[in-house]
N, C-alpha and C positions, 0 to 999 in steps of 0.2 A: 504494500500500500504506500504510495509517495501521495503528501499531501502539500501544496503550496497555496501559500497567505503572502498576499499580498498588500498594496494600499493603494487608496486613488487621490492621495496628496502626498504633494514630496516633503509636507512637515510632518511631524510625529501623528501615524495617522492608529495608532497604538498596535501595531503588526507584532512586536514582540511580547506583549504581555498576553496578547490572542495567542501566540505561536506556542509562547511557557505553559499556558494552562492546557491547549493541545498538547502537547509534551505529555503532563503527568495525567490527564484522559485516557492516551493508547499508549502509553510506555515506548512511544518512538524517539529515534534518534533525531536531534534537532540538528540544520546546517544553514550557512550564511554564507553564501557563497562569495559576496560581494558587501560590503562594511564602509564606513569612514568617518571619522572624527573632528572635532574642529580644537586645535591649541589651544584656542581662546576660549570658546564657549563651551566645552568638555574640556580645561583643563585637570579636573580632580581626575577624571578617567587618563587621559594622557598622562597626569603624573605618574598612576598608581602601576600603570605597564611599562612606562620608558625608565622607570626606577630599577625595576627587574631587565632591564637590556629588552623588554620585551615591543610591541606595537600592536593592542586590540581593543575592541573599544567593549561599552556596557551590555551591549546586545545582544554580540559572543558567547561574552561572560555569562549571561543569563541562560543562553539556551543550552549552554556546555555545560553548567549545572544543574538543568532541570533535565538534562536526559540521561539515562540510567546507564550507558557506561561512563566510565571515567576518561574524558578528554579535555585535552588543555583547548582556552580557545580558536587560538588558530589552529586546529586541526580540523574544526568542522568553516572554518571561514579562511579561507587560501590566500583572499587578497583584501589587504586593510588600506584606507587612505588617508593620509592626514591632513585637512586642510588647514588655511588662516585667514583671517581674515582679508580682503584687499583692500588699500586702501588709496584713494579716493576711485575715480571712475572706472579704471582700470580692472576689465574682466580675468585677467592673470592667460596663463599657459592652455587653459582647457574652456576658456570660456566664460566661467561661472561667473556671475552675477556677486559683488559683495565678497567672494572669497576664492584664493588659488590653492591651488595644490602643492603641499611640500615634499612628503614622500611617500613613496610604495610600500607595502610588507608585503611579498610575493614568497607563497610558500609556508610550510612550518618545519621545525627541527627533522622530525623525525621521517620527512617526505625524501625522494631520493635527490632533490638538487637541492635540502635542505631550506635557510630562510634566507631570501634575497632580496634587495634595497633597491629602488629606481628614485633618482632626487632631480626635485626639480633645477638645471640650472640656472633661470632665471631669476631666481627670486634669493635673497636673505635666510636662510636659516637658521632659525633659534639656536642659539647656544648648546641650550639641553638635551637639545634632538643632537645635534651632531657631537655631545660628549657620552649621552648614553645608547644612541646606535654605533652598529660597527658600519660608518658610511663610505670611511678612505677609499674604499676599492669600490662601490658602488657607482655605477654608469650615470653621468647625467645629462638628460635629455633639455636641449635648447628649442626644438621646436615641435609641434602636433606632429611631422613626418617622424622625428625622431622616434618620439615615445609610441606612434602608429607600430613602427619597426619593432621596438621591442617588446611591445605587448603581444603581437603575434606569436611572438616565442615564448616566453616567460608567463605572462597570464592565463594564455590558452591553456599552456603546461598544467600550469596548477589547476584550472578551470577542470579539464577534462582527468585530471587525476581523481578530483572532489567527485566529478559526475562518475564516474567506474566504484566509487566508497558509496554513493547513495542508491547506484543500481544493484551493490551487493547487498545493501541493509533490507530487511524484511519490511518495516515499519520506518519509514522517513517524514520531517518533517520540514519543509524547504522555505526559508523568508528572504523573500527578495528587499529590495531595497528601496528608498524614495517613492515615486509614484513607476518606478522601471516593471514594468505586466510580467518580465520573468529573466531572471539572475544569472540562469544558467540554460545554454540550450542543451538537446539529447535528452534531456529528460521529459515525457509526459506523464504529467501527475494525473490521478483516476480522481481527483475532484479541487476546487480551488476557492478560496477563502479572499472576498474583497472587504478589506480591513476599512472603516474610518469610523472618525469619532460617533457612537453612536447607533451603529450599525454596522452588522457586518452582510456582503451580499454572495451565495454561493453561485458557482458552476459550474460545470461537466466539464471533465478533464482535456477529453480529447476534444471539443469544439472550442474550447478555452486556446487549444495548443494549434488549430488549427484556424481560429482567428487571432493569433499572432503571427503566423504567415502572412497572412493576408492582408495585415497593417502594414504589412514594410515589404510589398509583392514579391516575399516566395520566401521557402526556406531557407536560403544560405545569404542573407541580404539583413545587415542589421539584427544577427539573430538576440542582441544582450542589451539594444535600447528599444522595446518597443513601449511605447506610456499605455496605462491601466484607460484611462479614458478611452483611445483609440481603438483598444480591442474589444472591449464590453462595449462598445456602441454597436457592434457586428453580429451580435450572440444575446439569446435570454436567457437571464439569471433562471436559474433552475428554487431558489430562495431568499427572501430577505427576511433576518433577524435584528430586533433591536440589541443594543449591546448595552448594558447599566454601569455608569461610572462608576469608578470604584477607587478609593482613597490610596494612599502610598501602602501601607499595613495590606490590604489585600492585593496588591499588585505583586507585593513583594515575597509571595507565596501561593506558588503554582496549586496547591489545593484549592485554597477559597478562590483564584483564577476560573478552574474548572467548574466546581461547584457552581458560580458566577456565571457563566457562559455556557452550563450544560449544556441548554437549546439551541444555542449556538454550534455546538460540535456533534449533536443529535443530527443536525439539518444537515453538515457536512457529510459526516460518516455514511448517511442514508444518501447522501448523492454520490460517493465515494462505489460505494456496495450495489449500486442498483444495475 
């Protein structure tokens, strides 16, 4: 059974506290394929992993503890990002609005190319980032062809390693990232979970997977940006559920998570199984 949750806004649209409580419902393995953080505004999370030489953020952390073997975060999240903020108009290296990117975590220890760095070279890097990463030897990319180049190798790497760990797991549970409709291609999930404040809305795995095709025309075209909006406009929801806010104290315990959203993961399951 591979389950994916996703969200239909790129702000906190509560995708991992849905995914935690999935987690301790079916005793599945939780994955993140695709992560990132910001220096500034998650610095408590940035400190608490670059202090251990490490780079992963809260989200990770949350579903590597809520699922029932023991793994470290980057083992179920391959590539973490760090961003900062930009500052004045200036979109940085990749685009974004308000904030660039500083570095990659591609990989984890115990993978066969082990953990690998991509830095931005554009941009200033914090102090702290480059005393508590190992970045000396890390590649830095000056321009979008640059880091094009070496994501085809490196991200894919760890992409398609994560994607061969979650077609061996029995029970997976897949959260993609921002408003991105899915994280990871090669995998079809048998039902899918649209997260936002509020509600959550189900649907069919394979029409799910095969209107993301059909947003970005054809399989192999765009297959790791396609937006949640563009594809749910193509498909109907097989369910919607209201979702009940729930204070810090119950978010922060995948029990009352579940308990919380039974109905919510009732409605999946039974689309998941049918």
């Amino acid at each position: 059974m591979k389950l994916l949750v996703a969200g239909s806004d790129r702000v906190d649209a509560g995708k991992t506290t849905f995914s935690v409580g999935l987690l301790e419902r079916t005793s599945a393995q939780g994955f993140k394929p695709r992560a990132g953080n910001n220096y500034w505004f998650d610095h408590d999370d940035y400190q608490r992993a670059t202090n251990e030489g490490r780079l992963y953020g809260k989200d990770a952390k949350r579903l590597a503890a809520a699922s029932p073997s023991d793994v470290a975060p980057e083992e179920i999240n391959p590539i973490h990002r760090l961003w900062h903020p930009s500052p004045g108009a200036e979109t940085g290296l990749l685009g974004k609005e308000n904030q660039q990117f500083v570095v990659d975590r591609v990989g984890h220890p115990s993978s066969e190319t082990g953990v690998e760095y991509v830095v931005n070279g554009t941009v200033d890097i914090p102090e702290s980032v480059s005393e508590r990463l190992p970045l000396a030897n890390a590649p830095r990319v000056t321009s979008v062809a640059d880091f094009n180049d070496l994501m085809r190798v490196m991200h894919v790497e760890a992409l398609e390693s994560l994607a061969a760990d979650i077609e061996a797991t029995d029970r997976a549970v897949v959260e993609s990232y921002g408003d991105v409709a899915r994280p990871l291609s090669g995998i079809e999930p048998d039902a899918v979970a649209i997260v936002e404040p509020g509600r959550a809305r189900i649907y069919d795995g394979d029409r799910y997977t095969k209107a993301c095709q059909i947003a970005t025309g054809g399989p192999g075209d765009g297959q790791l940006e396609e937006r949640v909006p563009n594809v749910v406009d193509l498909i109907e929801q097989v369910a919607a559920v209201r979702l009940p806010a729930l204070d810090s104290e119950q978010r922060s315990d995948p029990a009352a998570v579940a308990g919380a959203y039974d109905h919510a993961y009732d409605a999946l399951l039974a689309c998941a199984f049918d």
